[in-house]
KOLBAZA-700032 format. One record per residue: residue in three letters; x, y, z of N, C-alpha, C in turn. Coordinates in pm, whole numbers, padded with zeros to 5 digits, always signed. Example, Ala and Ser with C-alpha at 12.3 -4.5 7.8 and 13.67 -1.06 7.14 Angstrom:
Ala+01319-00569+00780+01230-00450+00780+01320-00330+00780
Ser+01285-00225+00708+01367-00106+00714+01290+00003+00787
REM end
This chain:
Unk-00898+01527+02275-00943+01520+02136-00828+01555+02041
Unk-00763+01407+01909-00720+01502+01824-00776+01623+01753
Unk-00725+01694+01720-00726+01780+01608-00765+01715+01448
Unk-00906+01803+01418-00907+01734+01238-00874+01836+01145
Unk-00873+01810+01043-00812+01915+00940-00830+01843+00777
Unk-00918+01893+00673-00886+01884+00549-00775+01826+00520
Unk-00782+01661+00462-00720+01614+00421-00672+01641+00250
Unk-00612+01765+00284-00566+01809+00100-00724+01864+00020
Unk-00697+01826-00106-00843+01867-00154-00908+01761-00209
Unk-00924+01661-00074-01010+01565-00128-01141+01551+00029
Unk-01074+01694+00071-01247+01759+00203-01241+01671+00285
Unk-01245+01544+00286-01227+01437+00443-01150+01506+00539
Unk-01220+01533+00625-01148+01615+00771-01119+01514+00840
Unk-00994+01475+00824-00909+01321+00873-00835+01378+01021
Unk-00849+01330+01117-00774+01302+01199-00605+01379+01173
Unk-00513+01451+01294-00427+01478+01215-00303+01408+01249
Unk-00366+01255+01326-00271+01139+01346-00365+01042+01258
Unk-00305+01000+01193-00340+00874+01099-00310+00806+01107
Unk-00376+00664+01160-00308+00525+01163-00222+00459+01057
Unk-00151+00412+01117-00015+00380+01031-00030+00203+01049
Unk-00049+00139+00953-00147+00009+00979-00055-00117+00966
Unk+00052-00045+00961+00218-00142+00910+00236-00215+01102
Unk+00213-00158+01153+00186-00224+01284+00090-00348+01314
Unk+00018-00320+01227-00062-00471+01232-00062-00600+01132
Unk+00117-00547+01096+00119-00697+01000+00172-00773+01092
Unk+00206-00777+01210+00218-00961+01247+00159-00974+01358
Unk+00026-00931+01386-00050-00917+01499-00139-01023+01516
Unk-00236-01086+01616-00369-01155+01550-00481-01071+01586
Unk-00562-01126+01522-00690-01021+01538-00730-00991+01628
Unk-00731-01070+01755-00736-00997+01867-00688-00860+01889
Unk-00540-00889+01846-00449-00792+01895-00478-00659+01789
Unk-00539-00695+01675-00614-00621+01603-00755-00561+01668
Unk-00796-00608+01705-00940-00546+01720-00927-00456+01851
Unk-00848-00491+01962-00803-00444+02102-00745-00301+02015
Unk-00697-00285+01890-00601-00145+01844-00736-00076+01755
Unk-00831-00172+01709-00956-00062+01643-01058-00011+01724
Unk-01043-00051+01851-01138-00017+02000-01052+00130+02064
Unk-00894+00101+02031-00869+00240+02095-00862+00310+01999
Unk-00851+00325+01850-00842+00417+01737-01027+00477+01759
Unk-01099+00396+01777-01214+00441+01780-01242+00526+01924
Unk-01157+00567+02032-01171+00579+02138-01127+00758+02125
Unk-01041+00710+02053-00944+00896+01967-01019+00888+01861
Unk-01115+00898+01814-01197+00888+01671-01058+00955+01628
Unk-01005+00874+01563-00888+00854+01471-00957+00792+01361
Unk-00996+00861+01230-01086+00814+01102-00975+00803+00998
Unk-00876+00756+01013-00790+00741+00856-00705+00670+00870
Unk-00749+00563+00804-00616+00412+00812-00535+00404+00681
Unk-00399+00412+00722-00326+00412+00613-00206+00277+00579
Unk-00257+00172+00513-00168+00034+00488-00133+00011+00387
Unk-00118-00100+00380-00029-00170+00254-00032-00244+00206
Unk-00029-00322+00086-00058-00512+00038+00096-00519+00120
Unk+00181-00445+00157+00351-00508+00155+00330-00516+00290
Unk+00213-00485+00363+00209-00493+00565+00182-00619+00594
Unk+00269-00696+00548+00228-00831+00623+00080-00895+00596
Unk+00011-00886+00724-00129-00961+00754-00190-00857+00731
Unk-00142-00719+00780-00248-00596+00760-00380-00553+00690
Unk-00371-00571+00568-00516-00575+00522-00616-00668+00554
Unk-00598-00779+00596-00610-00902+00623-00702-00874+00738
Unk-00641-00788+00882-00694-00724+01027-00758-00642+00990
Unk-00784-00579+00890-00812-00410+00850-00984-00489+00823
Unk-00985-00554+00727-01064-00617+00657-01204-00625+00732
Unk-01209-00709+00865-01344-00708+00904-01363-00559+01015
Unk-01263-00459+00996-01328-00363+01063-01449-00234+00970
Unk-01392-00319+00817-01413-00211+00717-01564-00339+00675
Unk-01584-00452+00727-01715-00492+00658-01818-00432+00751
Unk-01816-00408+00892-01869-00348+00955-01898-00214+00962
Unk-01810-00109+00945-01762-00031+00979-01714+00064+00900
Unk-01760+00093+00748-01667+00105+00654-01687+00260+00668
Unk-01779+00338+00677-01789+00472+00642-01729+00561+00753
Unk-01690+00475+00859-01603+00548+00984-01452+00583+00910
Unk-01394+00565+00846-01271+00567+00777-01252+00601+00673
Unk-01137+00680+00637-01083+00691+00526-00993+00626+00514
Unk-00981+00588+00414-00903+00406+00418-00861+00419+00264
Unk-00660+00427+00325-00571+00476+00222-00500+00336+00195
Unk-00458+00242+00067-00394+00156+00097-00238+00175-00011
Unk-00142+00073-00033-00034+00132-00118-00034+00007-00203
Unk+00031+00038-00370+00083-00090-00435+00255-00083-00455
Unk+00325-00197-00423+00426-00153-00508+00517-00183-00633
Unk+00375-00211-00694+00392-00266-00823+00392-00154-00948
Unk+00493-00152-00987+00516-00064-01108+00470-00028-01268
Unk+00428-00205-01278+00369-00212-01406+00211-00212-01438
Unk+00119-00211-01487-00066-00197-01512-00095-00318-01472
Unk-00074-00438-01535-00165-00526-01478-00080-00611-01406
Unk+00018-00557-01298+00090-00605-01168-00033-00557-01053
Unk-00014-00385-01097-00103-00316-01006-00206-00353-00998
Unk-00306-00405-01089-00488-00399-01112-00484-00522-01019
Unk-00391-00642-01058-00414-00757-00998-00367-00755-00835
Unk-00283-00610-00835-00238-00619-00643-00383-00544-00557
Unk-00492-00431-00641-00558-00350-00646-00686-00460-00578
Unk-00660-00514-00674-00827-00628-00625-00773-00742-00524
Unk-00681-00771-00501-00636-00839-00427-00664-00759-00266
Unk-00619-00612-00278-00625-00521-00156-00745-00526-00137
Unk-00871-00497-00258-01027-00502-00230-01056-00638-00152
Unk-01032-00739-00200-01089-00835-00131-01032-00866-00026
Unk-00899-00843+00084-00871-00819+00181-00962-00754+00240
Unk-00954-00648+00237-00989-00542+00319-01133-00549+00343
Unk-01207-00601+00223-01296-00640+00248-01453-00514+00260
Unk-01390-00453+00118-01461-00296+00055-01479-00321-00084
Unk-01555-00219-00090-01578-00226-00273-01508-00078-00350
Unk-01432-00006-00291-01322+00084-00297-01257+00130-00229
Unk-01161+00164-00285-01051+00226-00157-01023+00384-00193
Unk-01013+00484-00069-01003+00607-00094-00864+00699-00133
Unk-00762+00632-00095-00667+00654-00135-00596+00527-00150
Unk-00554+00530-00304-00442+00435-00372-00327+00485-00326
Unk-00238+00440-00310-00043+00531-00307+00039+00416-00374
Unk+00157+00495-00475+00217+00431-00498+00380+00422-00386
Unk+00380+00291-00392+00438+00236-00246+00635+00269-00317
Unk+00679+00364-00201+00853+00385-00235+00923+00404-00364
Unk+00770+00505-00442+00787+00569-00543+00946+00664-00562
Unk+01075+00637-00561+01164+00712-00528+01267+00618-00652
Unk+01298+00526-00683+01413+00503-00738+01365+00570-00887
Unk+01527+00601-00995+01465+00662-01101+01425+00579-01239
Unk+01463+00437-01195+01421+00336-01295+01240+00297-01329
Unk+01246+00268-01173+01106+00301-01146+01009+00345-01151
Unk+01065+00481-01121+00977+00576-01129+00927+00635-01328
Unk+01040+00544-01381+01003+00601-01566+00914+00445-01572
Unk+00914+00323-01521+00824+00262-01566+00688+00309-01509
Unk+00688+00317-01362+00562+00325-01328+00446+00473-01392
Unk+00553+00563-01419+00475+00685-01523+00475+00653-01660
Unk+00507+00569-01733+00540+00588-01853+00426+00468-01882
Unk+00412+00421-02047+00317+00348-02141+00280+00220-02027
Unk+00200+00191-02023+00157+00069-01927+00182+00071-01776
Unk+00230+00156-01685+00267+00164-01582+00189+00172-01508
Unk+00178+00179-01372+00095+00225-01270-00016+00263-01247
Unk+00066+00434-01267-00017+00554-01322-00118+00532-01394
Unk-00144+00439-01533-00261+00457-01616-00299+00353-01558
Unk-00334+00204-01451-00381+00161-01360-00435+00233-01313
Unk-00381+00368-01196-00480+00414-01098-00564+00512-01173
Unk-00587+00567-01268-00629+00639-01369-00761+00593-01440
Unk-00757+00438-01475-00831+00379-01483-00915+00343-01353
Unk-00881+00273-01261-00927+00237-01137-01024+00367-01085
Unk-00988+00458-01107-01062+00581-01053-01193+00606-01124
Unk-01165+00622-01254-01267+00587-01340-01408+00464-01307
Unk-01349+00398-01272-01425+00279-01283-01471+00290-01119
Unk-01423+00389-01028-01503+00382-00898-01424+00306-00801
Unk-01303+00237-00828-01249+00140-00759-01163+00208-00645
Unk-01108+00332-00666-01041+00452-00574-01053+00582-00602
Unk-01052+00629-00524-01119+00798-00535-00974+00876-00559
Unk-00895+00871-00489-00760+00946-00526-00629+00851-00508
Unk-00551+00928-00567-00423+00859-00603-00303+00926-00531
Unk-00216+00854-00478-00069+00942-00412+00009+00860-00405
Unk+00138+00913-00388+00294+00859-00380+00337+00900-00237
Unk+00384+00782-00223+00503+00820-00106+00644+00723-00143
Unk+00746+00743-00002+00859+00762-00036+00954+00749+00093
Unk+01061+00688+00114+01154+00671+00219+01294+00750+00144
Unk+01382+00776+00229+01515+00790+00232+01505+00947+00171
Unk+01650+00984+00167+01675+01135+00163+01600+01211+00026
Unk+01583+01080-00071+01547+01153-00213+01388+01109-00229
Unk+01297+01104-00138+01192+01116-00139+01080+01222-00183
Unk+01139+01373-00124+01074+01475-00157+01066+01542-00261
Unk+01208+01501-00272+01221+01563-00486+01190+01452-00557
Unk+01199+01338-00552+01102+01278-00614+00962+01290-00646
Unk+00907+01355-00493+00765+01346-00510+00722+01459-00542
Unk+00821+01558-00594+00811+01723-00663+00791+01672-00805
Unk+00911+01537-00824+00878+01500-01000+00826+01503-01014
Unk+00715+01358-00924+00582+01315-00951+00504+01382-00995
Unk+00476+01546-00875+00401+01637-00914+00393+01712-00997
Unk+00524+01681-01086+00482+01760-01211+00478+01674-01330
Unk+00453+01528-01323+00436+01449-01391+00266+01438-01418
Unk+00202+01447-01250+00060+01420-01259+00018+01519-01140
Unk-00160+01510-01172-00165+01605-01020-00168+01471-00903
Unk-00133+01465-00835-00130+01324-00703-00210+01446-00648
Unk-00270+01367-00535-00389+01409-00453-00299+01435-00291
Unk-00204+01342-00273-00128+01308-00155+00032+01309-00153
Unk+00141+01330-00076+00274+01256-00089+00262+01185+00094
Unk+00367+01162+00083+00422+01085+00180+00573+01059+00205
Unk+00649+01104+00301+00748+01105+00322+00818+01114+00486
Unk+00958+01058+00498+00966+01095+00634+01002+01248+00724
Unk+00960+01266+00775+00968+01399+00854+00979+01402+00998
Unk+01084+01444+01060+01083+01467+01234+01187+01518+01250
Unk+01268+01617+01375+01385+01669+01388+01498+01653+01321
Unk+01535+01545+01357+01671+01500+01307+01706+01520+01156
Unk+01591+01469+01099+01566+01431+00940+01558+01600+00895
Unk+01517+01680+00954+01533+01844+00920+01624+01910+00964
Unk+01751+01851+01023+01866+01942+01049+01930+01885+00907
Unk+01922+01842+00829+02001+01821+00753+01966+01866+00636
Unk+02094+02000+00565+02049+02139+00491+01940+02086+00369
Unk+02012+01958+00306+01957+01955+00166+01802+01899+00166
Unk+01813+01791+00284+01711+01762+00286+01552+01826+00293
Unk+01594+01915+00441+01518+02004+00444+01441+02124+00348
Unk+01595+02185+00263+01489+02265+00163+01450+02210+00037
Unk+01470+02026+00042+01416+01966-00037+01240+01967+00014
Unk+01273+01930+00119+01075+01959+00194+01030+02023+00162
Unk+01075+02133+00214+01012+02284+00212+00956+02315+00063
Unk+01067+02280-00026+00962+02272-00197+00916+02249-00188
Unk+00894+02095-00166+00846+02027-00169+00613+02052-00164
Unk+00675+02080+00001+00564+02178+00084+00519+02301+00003
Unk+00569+02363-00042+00522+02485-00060+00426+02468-00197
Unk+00489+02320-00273+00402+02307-00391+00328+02273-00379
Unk+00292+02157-00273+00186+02099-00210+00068+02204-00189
Unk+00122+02287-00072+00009+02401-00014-00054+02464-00158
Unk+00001+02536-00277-00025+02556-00356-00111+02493-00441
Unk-00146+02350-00432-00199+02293-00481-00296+02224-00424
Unk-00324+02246-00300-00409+02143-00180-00363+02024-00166
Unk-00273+01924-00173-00168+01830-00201-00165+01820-00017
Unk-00251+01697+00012-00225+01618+00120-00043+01577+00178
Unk-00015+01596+00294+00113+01610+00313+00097+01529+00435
Unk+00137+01375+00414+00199+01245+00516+00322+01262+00569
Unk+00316+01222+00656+00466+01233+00774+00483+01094+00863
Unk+00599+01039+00803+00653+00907+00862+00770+00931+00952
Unk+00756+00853+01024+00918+00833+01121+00884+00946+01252
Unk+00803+00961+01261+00778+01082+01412+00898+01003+01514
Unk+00860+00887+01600+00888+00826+01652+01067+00747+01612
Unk+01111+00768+01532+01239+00694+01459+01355+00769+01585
Unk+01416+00721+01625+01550+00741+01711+01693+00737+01670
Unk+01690+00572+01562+01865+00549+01529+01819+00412+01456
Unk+01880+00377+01374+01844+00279+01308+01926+00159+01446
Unk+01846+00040+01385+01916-00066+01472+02002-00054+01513
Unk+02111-00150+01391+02222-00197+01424+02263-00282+01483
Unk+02339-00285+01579+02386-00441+01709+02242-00456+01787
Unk+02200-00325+01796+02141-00309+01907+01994-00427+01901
Unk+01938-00490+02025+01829-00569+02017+01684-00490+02059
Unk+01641-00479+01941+01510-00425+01919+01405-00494+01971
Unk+01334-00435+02041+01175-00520+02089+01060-00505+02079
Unk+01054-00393+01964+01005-00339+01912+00949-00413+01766
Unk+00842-00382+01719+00776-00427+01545+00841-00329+01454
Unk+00891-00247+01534+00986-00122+01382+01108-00196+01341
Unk+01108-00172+01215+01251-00192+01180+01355-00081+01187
Unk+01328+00015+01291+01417+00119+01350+01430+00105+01525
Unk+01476+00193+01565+01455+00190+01715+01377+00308+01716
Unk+01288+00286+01806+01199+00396+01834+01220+00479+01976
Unk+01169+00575+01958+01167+00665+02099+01018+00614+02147
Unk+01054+00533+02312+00963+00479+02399+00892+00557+02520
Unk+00943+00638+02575+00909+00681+02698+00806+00807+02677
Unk+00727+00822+02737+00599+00949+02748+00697+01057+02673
Unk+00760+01097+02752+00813+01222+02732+00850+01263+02611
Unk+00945+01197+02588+01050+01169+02444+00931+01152+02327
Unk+00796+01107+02347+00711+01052+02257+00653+01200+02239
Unk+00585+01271+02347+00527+01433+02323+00610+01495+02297
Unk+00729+01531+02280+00799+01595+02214+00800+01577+02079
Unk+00872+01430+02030+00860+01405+01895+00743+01417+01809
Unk+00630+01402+01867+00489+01387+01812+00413+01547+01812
Unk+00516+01627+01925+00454+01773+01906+00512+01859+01830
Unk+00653+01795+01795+00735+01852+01716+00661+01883+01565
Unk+00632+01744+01494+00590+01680+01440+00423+01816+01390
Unk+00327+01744+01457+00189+01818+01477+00231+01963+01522
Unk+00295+02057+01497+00366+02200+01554+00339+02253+01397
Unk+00376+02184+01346+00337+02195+01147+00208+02190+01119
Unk+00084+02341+01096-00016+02322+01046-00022+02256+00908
Unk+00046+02179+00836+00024+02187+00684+00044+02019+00716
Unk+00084+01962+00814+00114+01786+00787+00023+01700+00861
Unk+00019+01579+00851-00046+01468+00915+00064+01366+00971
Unk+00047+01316+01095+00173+01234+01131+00092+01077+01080
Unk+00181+01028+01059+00146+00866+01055+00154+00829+01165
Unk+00136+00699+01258+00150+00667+01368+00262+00591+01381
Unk+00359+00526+01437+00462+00458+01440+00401+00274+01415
Unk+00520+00229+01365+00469+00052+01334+00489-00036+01446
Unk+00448-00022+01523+00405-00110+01687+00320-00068+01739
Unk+00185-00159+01794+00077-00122+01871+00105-00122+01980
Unk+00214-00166+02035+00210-00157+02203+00271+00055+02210
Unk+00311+00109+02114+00379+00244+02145+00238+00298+02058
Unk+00170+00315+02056+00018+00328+01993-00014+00434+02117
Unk-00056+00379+02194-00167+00399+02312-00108+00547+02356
Unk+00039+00589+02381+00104+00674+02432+00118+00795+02395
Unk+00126+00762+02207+00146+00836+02101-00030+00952+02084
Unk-00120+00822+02093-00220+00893+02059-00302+00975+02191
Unk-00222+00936+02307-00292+01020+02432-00199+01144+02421
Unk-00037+01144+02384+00020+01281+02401-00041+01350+02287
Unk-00074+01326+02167-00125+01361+02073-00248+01469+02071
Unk-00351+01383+02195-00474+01462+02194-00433+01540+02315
Unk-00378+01567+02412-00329+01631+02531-00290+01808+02481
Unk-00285+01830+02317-00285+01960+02251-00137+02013+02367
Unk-00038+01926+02394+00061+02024+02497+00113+02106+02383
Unk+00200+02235+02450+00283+02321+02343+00366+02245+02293
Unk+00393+02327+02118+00481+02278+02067+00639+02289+02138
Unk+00689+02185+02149+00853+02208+02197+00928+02301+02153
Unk+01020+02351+02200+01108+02444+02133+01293+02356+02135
Unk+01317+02494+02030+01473+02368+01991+01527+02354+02054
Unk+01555+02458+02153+01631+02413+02304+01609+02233+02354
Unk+01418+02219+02387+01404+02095+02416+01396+01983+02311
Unk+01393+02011+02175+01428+01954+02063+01572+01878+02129
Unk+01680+01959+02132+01805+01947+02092+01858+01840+02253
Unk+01785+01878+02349+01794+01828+02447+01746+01664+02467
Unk+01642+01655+02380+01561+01497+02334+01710+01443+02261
Unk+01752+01504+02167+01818+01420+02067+01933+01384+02154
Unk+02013+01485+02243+02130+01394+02320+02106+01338+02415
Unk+02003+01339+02480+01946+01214+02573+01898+01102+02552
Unk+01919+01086+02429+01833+00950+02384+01961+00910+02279
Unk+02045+00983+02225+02151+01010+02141+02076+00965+02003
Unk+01980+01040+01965+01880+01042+01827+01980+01079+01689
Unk+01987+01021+01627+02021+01050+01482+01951+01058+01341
Unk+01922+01105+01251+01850+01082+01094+01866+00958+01079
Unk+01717+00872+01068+01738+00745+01004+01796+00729+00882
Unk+01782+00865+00745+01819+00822+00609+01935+00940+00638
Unk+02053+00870+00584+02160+01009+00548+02254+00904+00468
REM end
């Protein structure tokens, strides 16, 4: 059994692996429905996608006409301006194939051009503001890739209250000084505030490169049992986060059995021992 836990202060006791639904943009529904038979197998209740996942909402769609109150069902825009968003917003509704969605996110909320349109007169923000109003999504959050994610999403938070962030988090990505006690603010404002706290990249190893990927990530991932309960216990070792799941369903099945297996958290010794056996590096630096 995973572990559930208060998703922030919006009370849904979500799963504290959350499907990460970017895996099912180039899938077919088969290969979709074979991945909502084992999410339902780990009552895993919180799907988290994207209009930018490919087919994803698309697969998501007839599990939520059936099925809708089994899930908390988070989707992202990454449209910056009001009526970019409203029109990507209903576009996600009629995918998915709901009459709201529970968490909105704004999608790689991090550059600073961006980030003054999507807060400022007509932006985003007064989209999901409205949308909430009107019943169309219950809460609103940002997430975020690369090193300046977390202080970004400290701006955010003191721009608006967000309900959620989202950012990447796993070993590697925390040996590195700035980053880290960029988190840790990050975190600590969060906890302070009940502020839902997403975790991407569990699974991330080394970015490509030459190397031939066979994988649906656009990283290389860590494959093998072992290397996977470590990273994923590393990860879940943090009472305050939620892991996302990695973007390939075939590394799904592995993730979510070491997951519920509750083994001890690793220690840095075997931390440090994963990273030169696999020769793991920070995807963003």
């Amino acid at each position: 059994m995973i572990e559930k836990k208060k998703f922030g202060r919006t009370g849904h006791m979500s799963s504290r692996v959350l499907f990460g639904a970017a895996a099912l943009g180039g899938v077919t529904q088969k290969e979709a429905d074979a991945t909502y038979d084992l999410l339902k197998r780990y009552e895993i209740n919180h799907i988290d996608t994207a209009q930018s996942y490919g087919e994803a909402e698309l697969r998501i769609g007839p599990w939520m006409k059936r099925d809708r109150n089994s899930f908390f069902l988070a989707t992202k825009t990454d449209k910056r301006t009001k009526k970019e968003a409203v029109d990507e917003l209903h576009q996600s509704l009629e995918k998915l194939q709901t009459d709201h969605i529970d968490l909105w996110q704004f999608h790689l909320l991090v550059d600073e051009q961006e980030w003054e349109i999507a807060m400022g007169e007509g932006g985003v923000l007064e989209a999901a503001i409205e949308a909430k109003q009107q019943g169309l999504i219950k809460y609103i959050g940002v997430t975020g890739h690369g090193l300046g994610a977390p202080r970004a999403h400290y701006r955010s938070l003191m721009k608006y209250d967000f309900d959620s962030v989202l950012f990447p988090y796993n070993y590697t990505m925390m040996q590195i000084p700035q980053y880290s006690e960029d988190v840790n603010h990050l975190m600590e404002l969060c906890k302070q505030r009940s502020v839902a706290v997403q975790t991407i990249k569990a699974l991330a190893k080394d970015e490509v490169g030459d190397a031939v990927n066979p994988f649906a990530t656009w990283y290389l991932p860590l494959t093998d049992p072992v290397s996977i309960a470590r990273a994923v216990g590393w990860v879940l070792k943090n009472p305050e986060v939620f892991l996302n799941s990695t973007g390939d369903i075939s590394l799904l099945p592995t993730l979510l059995e070491k997951a519920s297996e509750n083994l001890p958290a690793p220690t840095d010794e075997e931390m440090e021992a994963l990273v030169a056996e696999q020769g793991m590096k920070p995807l963003f630096h």
